[in-house]
N, C-alpha and C positions, 0 to 999 in steps of 0.2 A: 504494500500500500504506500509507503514513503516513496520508493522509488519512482511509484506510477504519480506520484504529486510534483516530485525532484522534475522527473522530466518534463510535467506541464511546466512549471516554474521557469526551464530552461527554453523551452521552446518558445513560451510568451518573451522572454529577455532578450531572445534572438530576432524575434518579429519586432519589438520594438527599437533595437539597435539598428537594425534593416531598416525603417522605417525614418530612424533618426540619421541614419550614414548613406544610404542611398541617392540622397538627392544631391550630393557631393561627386558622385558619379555618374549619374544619368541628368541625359537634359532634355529640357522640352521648347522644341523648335514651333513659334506661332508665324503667320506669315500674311499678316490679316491685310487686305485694299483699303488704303485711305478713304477717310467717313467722307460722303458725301456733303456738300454744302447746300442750304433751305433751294439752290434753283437748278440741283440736280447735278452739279458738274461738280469734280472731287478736284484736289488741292492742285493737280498737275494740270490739271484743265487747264484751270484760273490762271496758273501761272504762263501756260503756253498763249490764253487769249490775253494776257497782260502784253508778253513779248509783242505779240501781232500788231495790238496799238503802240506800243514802241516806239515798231520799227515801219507802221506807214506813215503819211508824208502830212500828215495831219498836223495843224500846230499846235492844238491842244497839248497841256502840259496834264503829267500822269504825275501824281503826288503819292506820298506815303501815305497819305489821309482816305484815296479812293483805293488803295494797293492793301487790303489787308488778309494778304492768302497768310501767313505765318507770324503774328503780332508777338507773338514771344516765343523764344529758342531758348536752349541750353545744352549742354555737353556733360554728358553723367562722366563721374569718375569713382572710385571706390574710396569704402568707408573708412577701411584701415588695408594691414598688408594682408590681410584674411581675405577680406570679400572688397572683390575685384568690379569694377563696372565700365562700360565704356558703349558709347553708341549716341546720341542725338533726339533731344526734347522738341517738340514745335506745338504750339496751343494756336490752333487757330477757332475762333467764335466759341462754342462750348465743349472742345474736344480737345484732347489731350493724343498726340502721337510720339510712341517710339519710335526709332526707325534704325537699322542698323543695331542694334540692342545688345547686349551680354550683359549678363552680370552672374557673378557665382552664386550655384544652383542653392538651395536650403529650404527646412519646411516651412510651411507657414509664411510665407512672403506674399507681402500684400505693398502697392501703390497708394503714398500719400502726397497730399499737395501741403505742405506749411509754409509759414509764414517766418521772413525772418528772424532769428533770437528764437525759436520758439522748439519745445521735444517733437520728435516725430509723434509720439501719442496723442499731442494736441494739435495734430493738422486732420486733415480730411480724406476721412478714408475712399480710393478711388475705385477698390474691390481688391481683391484677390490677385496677384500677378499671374497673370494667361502661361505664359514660361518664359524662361530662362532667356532664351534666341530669339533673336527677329522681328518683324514688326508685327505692332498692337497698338490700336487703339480705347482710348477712357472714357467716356463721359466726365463734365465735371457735371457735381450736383446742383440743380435749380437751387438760388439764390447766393451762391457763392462767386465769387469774383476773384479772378486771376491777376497781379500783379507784376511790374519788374522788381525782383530781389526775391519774390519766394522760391521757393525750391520745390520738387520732385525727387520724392524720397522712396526707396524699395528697402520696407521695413520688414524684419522679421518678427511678429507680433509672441509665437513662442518664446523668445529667450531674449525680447527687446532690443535688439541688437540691427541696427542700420547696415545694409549692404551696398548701396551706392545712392548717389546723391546727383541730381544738376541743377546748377542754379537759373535760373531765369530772367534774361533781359531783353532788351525790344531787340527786332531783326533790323538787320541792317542791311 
């Protein structure tokens, strides 16, 4: 009877260590199409029919003020020398895009937006990190407002611990 207890004991310790070291191993690749904008046409559209006014012979001037495919950018890096991040933030209207993306894999990783000075606990939660690779898109939540200085944070909400960060400033 002990033994037959021993070995549950052991087998549960090994599914939870699995569970806890796995994702250091394995990665999950998302590869999602930029969110559409309210008139149908997604980010590279916009940018391609930006070019076109541009480049004909029109003398109208194109302003940052009517240009706004990508209002704030940033550049993830990693938290410490553990968890690593690298890849590219763009918030355009109420959407939040990675692009290019890594960061080192772990459980419980979830997308926060805060504010500057401030713990990742007390930003906004964006959901659940899709994975590890590639590109993905966020909603942010109605009634929230995106600024230059906050940041986008990939929190590990199990063991509180930050795995990469980008900070947020206007495009240029």
């Amino acid at each position: 009877m002990k033994r037959w207890m021993i070995g549950i004991a052991v087998v549960g310790a090994l599914g939870v260590g699995w569970w806890l070291i796995s994702p250091l191993f394995l990665d999950k690749v998302v590869n999602e199409a930029p969110v559409s904008s309210p008139s149908g046409s997604n980010m590279k559209e916009q940018e391609e029919n930006t070019m076109k006014e541009t480049d004909s012979s029109s003398p109208e001037e194109i302003t940052n003020d009517t240009i706004k495919v990508n209002e704030l950018v940033g550049t993830f890096h990693g938290a410490d020398e553990n968890h690593d991040a690298k890849g590219k933030v763009s918030i355009s209207e109420k959407n939040i895009r990675l692009e290019n993306f890594e960061v080192t894999n772990g459980p419980d990783l979830y997308v926060y937006l805060v504010e500057a000075g401030k713990e990742t606990k007390e930003g906004i939660s964006l959901g659940e990190l899709k994975g590890n690779i590639g590109n993905q898109n966020y909603e942010i939540p109605g009634g929230h407002s995106v600024s230059s200085g906050m940041e986008i944070v990939i929190w590990c909400k199990q063991f509180n611990v930050d795995f990469g960060r980008a900070e947020l400033g206007k495009a240029i």
